[in-house]
C-alpha positions in Angstrom: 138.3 114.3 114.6 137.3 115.3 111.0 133.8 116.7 110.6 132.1 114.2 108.5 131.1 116.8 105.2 127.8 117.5 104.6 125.6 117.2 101.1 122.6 118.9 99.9 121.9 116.6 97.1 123.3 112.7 95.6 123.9 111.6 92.2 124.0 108.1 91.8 125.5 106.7 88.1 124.8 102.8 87.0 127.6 101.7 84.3 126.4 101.6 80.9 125.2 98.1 80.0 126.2 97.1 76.7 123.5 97.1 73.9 123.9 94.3 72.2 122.0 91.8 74.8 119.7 91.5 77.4 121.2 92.4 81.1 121.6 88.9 83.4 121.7 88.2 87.5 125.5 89.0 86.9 124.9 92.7 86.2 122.1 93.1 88.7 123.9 91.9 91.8 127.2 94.0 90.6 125.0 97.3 89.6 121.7 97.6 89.5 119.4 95.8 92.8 122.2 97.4 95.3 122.2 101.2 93.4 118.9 100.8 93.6 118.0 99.8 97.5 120.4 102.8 98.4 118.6 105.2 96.0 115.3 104.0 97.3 116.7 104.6 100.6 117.8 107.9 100.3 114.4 108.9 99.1 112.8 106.9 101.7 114.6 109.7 104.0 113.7 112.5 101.7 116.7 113.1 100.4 117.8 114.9 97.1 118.6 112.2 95.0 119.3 111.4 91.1 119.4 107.3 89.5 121.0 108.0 86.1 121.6 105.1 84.4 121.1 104.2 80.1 122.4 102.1 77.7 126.0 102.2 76.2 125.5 101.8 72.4 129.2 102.5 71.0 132.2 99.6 71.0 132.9 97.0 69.4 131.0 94.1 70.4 128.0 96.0 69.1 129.4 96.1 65.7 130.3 92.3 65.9 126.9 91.4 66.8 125.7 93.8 64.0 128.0 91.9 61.2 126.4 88.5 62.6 122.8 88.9 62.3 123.6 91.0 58.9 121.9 94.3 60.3 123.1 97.6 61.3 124.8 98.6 64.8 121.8 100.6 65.4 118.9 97.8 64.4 121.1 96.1 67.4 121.3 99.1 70.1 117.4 99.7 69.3 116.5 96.4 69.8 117.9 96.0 73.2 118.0 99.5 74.6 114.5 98.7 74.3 114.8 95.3 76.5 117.1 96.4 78.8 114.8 99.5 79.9 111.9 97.7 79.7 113.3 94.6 81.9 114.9 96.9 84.7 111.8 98.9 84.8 109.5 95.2 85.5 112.2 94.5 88.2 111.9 98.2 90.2 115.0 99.7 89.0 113.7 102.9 89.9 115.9 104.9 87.2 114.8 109.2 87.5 116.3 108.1 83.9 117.2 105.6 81.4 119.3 107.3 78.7 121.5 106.2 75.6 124.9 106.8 74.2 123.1 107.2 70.3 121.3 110.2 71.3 121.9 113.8 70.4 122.5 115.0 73.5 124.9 112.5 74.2 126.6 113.0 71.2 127.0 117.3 71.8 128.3 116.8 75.2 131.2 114.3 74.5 132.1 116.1 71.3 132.2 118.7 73.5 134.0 117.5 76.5 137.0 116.2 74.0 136.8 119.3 71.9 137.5 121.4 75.3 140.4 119.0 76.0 141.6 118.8 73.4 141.4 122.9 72.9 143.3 123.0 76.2 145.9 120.8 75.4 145.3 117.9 77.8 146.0 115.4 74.9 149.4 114.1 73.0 149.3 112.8 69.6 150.8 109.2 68.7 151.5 106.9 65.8 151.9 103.5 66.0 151.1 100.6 64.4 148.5 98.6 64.7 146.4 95.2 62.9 144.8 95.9 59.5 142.5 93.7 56.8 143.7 94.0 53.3 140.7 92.4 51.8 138.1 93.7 53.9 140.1 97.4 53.9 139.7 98.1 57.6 141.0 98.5 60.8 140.9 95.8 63.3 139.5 96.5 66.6 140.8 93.9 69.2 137.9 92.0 69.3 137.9 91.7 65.6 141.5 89.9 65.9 141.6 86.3 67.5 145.0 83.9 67.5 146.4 81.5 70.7 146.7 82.8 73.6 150.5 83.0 74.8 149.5 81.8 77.8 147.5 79.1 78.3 147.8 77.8 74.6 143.4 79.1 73.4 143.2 79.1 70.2 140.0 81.5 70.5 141.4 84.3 72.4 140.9 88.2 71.3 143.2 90.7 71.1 141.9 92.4 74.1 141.4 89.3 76.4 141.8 85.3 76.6 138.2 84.4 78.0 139.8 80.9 78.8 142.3 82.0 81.2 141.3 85.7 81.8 144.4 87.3 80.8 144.2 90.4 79.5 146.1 91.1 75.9 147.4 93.6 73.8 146.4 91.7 70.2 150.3 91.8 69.1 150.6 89.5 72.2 148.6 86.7 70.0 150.4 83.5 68.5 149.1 83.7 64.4 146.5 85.9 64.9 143.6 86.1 62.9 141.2 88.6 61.1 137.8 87.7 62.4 136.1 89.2 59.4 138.0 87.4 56.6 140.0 84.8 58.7 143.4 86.4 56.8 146.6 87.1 58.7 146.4 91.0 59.2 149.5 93.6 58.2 150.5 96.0 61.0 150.2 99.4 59.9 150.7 102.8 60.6 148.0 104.9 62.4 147.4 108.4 64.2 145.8 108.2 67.6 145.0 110.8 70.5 146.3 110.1 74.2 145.2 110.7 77.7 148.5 110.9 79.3 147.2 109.4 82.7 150.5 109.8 84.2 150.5 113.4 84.2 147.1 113.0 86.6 148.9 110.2 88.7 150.0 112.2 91.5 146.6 114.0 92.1 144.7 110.3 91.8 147.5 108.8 94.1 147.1 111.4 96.7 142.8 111.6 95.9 142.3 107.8 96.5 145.5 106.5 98.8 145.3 109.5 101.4 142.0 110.6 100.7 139.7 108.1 100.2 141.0 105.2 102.6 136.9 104.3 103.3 136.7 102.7 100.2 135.9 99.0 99.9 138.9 97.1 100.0 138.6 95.1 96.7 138.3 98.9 94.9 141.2 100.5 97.1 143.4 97.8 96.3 142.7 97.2 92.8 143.7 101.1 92.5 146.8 100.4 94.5 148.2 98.3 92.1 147.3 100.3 88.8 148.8 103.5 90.7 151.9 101.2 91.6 152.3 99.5 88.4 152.9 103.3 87.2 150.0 104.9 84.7 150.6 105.1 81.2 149.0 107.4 78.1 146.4 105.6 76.9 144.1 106.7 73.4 140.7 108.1 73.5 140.2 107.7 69.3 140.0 104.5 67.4 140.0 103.5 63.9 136.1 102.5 63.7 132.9 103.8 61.7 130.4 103.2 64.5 130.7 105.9 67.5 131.1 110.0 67.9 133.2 111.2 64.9 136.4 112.7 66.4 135.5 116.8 66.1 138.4 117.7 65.2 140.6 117.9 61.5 142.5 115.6 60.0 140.9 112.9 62.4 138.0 111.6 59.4 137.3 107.7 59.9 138.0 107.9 63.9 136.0 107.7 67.0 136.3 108.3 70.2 137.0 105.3 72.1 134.0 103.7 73.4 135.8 104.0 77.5 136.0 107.8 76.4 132.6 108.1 75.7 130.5 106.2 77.8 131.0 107.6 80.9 130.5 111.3 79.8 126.9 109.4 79.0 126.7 110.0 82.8 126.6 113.7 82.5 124.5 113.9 79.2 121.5 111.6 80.7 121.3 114.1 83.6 121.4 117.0 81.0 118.4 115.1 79.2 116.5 114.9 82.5 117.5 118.4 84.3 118.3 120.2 81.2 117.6 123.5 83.9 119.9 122.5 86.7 121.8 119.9 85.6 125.1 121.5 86.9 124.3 121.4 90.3 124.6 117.6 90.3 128.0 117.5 88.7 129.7 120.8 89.8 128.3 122.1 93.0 130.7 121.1 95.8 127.6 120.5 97.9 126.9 117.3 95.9 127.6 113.4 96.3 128.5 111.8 93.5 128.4 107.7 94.0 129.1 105.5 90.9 128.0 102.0 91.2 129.5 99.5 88.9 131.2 95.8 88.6 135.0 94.8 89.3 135.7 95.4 86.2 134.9 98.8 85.4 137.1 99.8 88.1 140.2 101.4 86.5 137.7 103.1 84.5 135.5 105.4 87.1 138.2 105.2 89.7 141.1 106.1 87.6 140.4 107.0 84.0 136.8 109.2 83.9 138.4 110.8 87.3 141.4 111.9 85.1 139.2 113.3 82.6 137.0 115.2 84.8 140.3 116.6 86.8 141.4 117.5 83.1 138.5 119.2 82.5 138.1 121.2 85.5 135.1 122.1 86.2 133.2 118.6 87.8 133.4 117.2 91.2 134.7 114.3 91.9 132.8 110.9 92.4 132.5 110.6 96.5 132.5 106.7 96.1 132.6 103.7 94.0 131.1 100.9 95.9 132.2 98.4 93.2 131.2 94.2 93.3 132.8 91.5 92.5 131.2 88.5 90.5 128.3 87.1 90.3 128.8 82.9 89.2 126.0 80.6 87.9 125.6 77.2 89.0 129.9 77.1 89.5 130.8 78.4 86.5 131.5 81.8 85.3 128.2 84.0 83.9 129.3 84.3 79.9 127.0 86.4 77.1 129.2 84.2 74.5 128.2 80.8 75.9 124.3 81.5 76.8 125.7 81.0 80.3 123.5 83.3 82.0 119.6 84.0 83.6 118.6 86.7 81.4 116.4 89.9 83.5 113.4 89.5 80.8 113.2 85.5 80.5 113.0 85.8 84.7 110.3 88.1 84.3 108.6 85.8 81.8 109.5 82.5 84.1 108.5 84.3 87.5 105.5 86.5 87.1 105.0 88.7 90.1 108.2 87.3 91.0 110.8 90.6 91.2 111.3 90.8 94.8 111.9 87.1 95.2 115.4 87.8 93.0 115.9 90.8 94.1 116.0 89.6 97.7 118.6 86.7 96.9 120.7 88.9 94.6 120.9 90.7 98.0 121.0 88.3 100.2 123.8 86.7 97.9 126.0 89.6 96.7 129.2 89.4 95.9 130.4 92.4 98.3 133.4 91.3 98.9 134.4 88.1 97.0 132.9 86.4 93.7 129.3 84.8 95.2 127.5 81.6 93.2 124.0 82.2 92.4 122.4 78.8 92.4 118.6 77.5 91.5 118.6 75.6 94.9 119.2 78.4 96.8 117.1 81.0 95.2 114.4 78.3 96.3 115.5 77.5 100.0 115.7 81.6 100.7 112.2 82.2 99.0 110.9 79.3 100.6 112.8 78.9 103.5 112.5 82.9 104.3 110.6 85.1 102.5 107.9 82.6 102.8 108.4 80.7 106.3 109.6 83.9 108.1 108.6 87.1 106.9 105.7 86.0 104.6 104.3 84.0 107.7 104.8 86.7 110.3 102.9 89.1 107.9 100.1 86.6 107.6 99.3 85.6 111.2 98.9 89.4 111.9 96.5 90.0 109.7 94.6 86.9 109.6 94.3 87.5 113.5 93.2 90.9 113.4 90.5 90.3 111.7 89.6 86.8 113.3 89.6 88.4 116.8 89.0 92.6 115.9 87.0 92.1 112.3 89.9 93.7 110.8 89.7 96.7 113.3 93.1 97.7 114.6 93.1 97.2 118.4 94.5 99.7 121.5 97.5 98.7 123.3 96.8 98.3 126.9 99.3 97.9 130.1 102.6 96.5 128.4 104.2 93.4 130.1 108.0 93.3 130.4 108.3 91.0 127.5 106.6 93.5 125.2 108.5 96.6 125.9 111.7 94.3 125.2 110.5 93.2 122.1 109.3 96.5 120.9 113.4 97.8 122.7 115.1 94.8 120.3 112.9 96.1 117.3 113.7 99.8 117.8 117.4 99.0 117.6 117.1 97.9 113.9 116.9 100.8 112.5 120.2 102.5 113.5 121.8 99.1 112.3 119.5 99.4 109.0 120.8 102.9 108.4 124.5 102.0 109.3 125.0 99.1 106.8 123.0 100.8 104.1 125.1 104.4 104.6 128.6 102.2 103.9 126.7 100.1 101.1 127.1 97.0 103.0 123.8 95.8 101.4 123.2 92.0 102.6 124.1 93.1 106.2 121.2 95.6 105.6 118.7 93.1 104.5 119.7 90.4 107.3 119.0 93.7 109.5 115.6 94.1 107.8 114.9 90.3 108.2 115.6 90.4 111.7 112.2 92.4 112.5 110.3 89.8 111.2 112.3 87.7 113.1 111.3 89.5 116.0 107.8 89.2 115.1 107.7 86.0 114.4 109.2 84.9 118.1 106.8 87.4 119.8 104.0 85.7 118.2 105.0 82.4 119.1 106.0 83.5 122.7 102.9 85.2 123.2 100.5 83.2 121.9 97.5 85.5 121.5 95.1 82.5 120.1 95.0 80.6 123.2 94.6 84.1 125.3 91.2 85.2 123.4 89.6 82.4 125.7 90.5 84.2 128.5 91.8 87.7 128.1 90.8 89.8 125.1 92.9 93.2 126.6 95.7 91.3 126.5 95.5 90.0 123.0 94.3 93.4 122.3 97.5 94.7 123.4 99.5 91.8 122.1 97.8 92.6 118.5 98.8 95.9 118.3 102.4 95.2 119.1 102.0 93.0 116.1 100.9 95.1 113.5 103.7 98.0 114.6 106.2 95.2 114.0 103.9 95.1 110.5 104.2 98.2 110.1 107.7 98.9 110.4 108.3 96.1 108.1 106.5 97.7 105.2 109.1 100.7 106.0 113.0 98.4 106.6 111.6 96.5 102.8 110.8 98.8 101.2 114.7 99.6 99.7 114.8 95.6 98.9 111.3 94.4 97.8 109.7 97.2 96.8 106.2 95.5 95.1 105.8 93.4 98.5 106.5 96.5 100.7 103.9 98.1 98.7 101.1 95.2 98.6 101.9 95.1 102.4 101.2 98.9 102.5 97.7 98.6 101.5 96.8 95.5 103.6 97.2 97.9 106.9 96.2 101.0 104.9 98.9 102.5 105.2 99.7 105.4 103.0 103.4 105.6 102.5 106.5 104.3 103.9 108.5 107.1 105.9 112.1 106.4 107.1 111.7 108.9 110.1 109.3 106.7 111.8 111.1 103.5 111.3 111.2 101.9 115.0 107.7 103.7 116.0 105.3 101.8 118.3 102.7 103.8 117.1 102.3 104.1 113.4 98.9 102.2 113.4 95.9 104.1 115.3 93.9 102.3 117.0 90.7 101.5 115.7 91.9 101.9 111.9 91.4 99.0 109.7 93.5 96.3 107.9 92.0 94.8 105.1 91.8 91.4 104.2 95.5 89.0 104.1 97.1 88.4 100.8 100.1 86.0 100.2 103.3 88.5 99.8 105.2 85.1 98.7 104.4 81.7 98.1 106.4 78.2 97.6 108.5 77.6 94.7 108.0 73.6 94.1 110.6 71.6 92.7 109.4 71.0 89.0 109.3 74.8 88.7 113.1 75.1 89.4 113.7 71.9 87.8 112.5 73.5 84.3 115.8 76.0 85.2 118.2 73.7 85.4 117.3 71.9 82.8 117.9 74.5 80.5 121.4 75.0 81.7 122.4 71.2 81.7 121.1 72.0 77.4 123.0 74.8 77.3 126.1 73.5 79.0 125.8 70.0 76.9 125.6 72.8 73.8 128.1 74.5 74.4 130.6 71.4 74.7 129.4 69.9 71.4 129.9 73.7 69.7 133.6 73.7 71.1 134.1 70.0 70.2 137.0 69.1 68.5 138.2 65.5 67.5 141.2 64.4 68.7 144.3 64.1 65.8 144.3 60.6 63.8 146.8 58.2 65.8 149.6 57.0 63.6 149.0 54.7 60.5 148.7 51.0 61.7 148.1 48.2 59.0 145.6 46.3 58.4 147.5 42.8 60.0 147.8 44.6 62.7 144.2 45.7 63.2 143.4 41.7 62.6 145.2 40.9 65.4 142.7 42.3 67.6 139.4 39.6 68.4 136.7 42.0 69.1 133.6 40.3 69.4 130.0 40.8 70.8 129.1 40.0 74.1 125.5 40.0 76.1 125.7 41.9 79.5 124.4 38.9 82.1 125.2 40.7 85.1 127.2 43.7 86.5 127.8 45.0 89.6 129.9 47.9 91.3 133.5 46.7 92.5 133.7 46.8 96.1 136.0 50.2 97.1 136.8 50.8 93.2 134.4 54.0 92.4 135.3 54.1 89.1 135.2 50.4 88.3 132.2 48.3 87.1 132.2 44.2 87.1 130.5 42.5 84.0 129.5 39.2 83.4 129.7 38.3 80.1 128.0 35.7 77.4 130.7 35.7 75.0 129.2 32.9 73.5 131.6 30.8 74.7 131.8 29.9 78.1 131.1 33.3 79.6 133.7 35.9 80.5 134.2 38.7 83.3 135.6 42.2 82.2 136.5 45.2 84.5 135.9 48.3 83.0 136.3 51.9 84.1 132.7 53.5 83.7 131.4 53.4 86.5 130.8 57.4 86.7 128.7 57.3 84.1 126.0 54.0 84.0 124.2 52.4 86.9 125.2 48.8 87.0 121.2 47.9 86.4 120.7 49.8 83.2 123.2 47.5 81.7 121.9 44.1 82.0 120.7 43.0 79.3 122.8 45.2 76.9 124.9 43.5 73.9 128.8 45.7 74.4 131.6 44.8 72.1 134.7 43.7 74.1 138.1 42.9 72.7 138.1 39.6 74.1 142.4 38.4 73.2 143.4 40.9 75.9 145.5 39.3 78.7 144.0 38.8 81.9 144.1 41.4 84.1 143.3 41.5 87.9 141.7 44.6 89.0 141.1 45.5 92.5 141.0 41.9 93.1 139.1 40.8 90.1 140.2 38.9 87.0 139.4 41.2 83.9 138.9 39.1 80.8 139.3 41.4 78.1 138.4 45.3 77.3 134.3 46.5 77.2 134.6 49.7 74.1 133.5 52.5 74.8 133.9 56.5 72.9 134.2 59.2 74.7 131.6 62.0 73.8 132.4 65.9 73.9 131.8 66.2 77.9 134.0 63.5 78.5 131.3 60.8 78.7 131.8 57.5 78.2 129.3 55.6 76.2 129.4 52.2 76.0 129.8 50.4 72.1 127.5 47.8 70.9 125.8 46.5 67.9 123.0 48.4 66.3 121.0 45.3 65.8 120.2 42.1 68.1 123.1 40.1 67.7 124.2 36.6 68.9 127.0 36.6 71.5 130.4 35.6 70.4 130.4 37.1 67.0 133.0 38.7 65.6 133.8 42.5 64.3 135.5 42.9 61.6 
């Protein structure tokens, strides 16, 4: 069997968030909460270990975002390199730095990197043709182009993606496409661009991830599998933009490199800006770990393309893994910057004061390892509640609370252990190696269930033991039973300290407790005897249901926005004339009763004063009214309809109704009081 290799040191990467918003629960559960547990973790072991991470402030979007608010691309990448750091920082993203893509370092080092490739001929030079604005004399990047979508009809997809179906698209692909700067059909024209010929590194990245790397997670092993298969083609590195690295080379004015060519060298200049000394160690030494940690889809990128460019290069080691997640969902539907669909890091911080380690535990607790996840308000308030507050919150509690009922605070001496007790403190021990295990192959939720399990532990033995009804008759035994306790304390404020960093912390200093130390993880004896806990604080407390109420609120006002933004009328039905309109009776009517129809869901049954001699319509809205709040109401019904049985009713006409933007029906009536029986006209 293979001797597992050994490292001296680990460089972990975060991918770049974009700069032009705030980062949501989307990127944290892909990125950011599991890098960080596993960089806490290492350092928990006293490891060697690097968190670079910083903001990407080149591409596109940036510059669409600029156009928008009618400021520059770098009023936009100052504002929220600003937010992003300072909103990871308030949720324990424990960066060793937080660099960005605008600096000067950053902008040496890739000049650099291309120049050298460039220099060493690792590139090929192509024209082709590509979309251009005649009035507005530029370019078009594919975001800046929008048409329908070939296949599934959008007419708002870009010429890089259809966000409706999720196809990805070359923007030639697009039915009438568009400029989205002057709305004008672009010309195709002529253009000189640079190439990484990716298939010249194909073999090398077959053989370094298919044979090589077979440990990977499955969704990034596979994903790989099919690029590799699919065969890999050149692909540019330059762009026809004015916001990014000037190409350094001549006869290239007016390009930059390509924003996928750029960012991940940000890697290596971040680590330059913190280790300007020693920097190399971390990227060339074959003695170090390199671990990327990104979303699905960044994959091609650091798995295929960055790992081509580094092989180019020749001088870096390749990343040891990419532990990449899936999606993230809110409330069912897919997280979108675009559509406000999101929970932004820095409004959570605002909402949830002294709240980080509650998300950060169901971000965990819910990641999408393997498969998309849903993050939902309901459950984020079950697992605090439910969990961090009923299990290890309580467990915490009861410890100290009976410390210093029975001891004054005073940590007591173990005495003769009972069976019982050395099997708990056995079951307890055993958590570690499974702790260590899940968190070494970045299975991340199973680690945290694993954490969660010693306060299970503690929880039971508490309950079993019942040390408030021995202190009537044997204080050596709740002595013992006490210290038991507050190792199982103890080694708590160790197993969450990766995850909840701020609670492991507070816990820390309620048992004095200096610092957390991996080594003695599943140690009875952590706690002397006849040290001191202080006095219990709350690590958690309940979330009610107006609290989480206010956050779902706001996404039923967002969602309702979004539909009314997107709204567009149906097309005019064909001309009718005015006889024919005449021929319809519509009238007003006074809602006297109405009731649901028995095994119909959709069907309500009205009772109608038409005026007349009263009336009974069927009518299909149901879904959307409670009988009750329609009594009373004055509807317009077109009363000459033929009669119609329903389910085993007689329907006397047709109740209007429109149907809104959400496909709500709303039910048509007079403005005014009216008497029934009138007609509209």
């Amino acid at each position: 069997m293979e001797e597992k290799k050994k490292y001296s040191r680990t460089l972990v990467t975060t991918a770049l968030p974009y700069a032009n918003g705030p980062v949501h629960i989307g990127h944290l559960a892909g990125v950011y909460v599991p890098a960080d547990i596993y960089v806490r973790y290492l350092r928990l072991k006293g490891e060697d270990v690097l968190m670079i991470g910083g903001s990407d402030e080149h591409g596109v979007p940036i510059t669409i975002k600029a156009q928008k608010e009618g400021v520059t691309p770098q009023d936009i990448v100052d504002r929220y390199h600003k937010i992003i750091k300072e909103s990871m920082a308030g949720l324990g993203i424990s960066f060793d730095v937080y660099g960005r893509t605008t600096s000067d370092m950053h902008r040496r080092t890739a000049s650099d990197f291309f120049k050298k490739l460039y220099d060493n001929g690792e590139f090929i030079e192509k024209t082709s043709e590509q979309f251009y604005d005649e009035e507005a004399d530029q370019w078009l990047a594919d975001r800046y182009i929008t048409g329908t979508c070939p296949h599934c009809g959008n007419d708002g997809a870009y010429g890089d993606q259809c966000e409706a179906c999720g196809t990805s698209l070359n923007a030639t692909d697009l039915i009438n496409p568009k400029s989205a700067i002057t709305g004008n059909v672009p010309v195709l024209k002529e253009t000189k661009h640079w190439y990484m010929p990716l298939d010249k590194w194909e073999p090398r990245l077959r053989q370094w991830i298919l044979e090589d790397h077979k440990e990977w997670k499955t969704n990034v092993y596979g994903q790989c599998k099919s690029w590799l298969d699919g065969g890999l083609q050149p692909r540019a590195v330059t762009r026809d933009l004015n916001w990014g690295i000037p190409v350094p080379i001549e006869g290239a004015e007016g390009k930059v490199l390509y924003v996928w060519f750029d960012a991940p060298i940000g890697y290596i200049s971040n680590t330059k800006e913190l280790r300007p000394d020693d920097w190399e160690k971390y990227w060339k030494a074959d003695d170090t770990r390199i671990i990327h940690f990104i979303g699905k889809d960044n994959i091609v990128f650091h798995c295929l393309i960055f790992p081509a460019m580094l092989m180019a290069e020749g001088t870096y080691q390749l990343p040891e893994n990419v532990p990449a997640n899936e999606f993230l969902n809110l409330e069912g539907d897919k997280i979108s910057t675009s559509r406000n669909w999101a929970v932004w890091l820095n409004e959570y911080l605002e909402d949830f004061p002294g709240k980080q380690d509650v998300l950060r535990y169901v971000l965990t607790a819910n990641a999408p390892e393997a498969k998309d996840n849903d993050f939902t308000w309901k459950d984020f308030q079950d697992r605090n509640n439910n969990e961090l507050v009923a299990i290890l919150g309580n467990f915490v509690n009861r410890a100290i609370v009976l410390t210093n009922k029975y001891f004054d605070g005073v940590i007591p001496e173990a005495h003769e252990l009972t069976d019982y007790d050395r099997a708990t403190i056995e079951e307890f021990k055993g958590v570690k190696d499974e702790l260590g295990k899940a968190l070494d192959t970045f299975h991340f939720r199973a680690a945290l269930a694993e954490a969660m399990k010693l306060a299970r532990i503690g929880n039971k033995y508490l309950a079993d033991t019942e040390p408030w009804k021995l202190a009537k008759t044997d204080m050596a035994r709740v002595e013992t039973i006490m210290n038991v306790a507050l190792q199982i304390t103890a080694n708590l404020a160790i197993a969450f300290e990766p995850f909840l960093p701020f609670s492991a912390e507070k816990l820390r200093k309620m048992i004095n407790m200096e610092c957390a130390d991996w080594n003695k993880l599943g140690s009875i004896d952590i706690l002397k005897a006849g040290e001191r806990v202080e006095k219990p604080v709350l690590l958690f407390e309940k979330i009610d249901d107006e609290t989480i109420k206010i956050q779902t609120d706001r996404l039923e006002r967002i969602k309702q926005e979004n539909i009314l933004k997107n709204f567009t009328p149906k097309a005019v039905a064909p001309t009718v004339t005015f006889d024919d309109f005449q021929k319809l009776d519509i009238r007003v009517g006074k809602v006297l009763d109405c009731e649901k129809v028995k095994k119909a869901d959709k069907l309500l049954k009205f009772t109608i004063d038409d005026g007349m001699k009263g009336r009974t319509i069927v009518s299909g809205i149901a879904k959307f009214y409670n009988p009750e709040d329609l009594i009373g109401k004055e509807v317009c019904f077109i009363a000459n309809f033929p009669t119609r049985k329903l389910k085993g009713v007689e329907s006397q006409g047709m109740i209007l109704s429109a149907e809104d933007a959400d496909g709500r029906l709303v039910v048509i009536g007079p403005q005014g009081e009216v008497r029934p029986g009138v007609q509209v006209g």
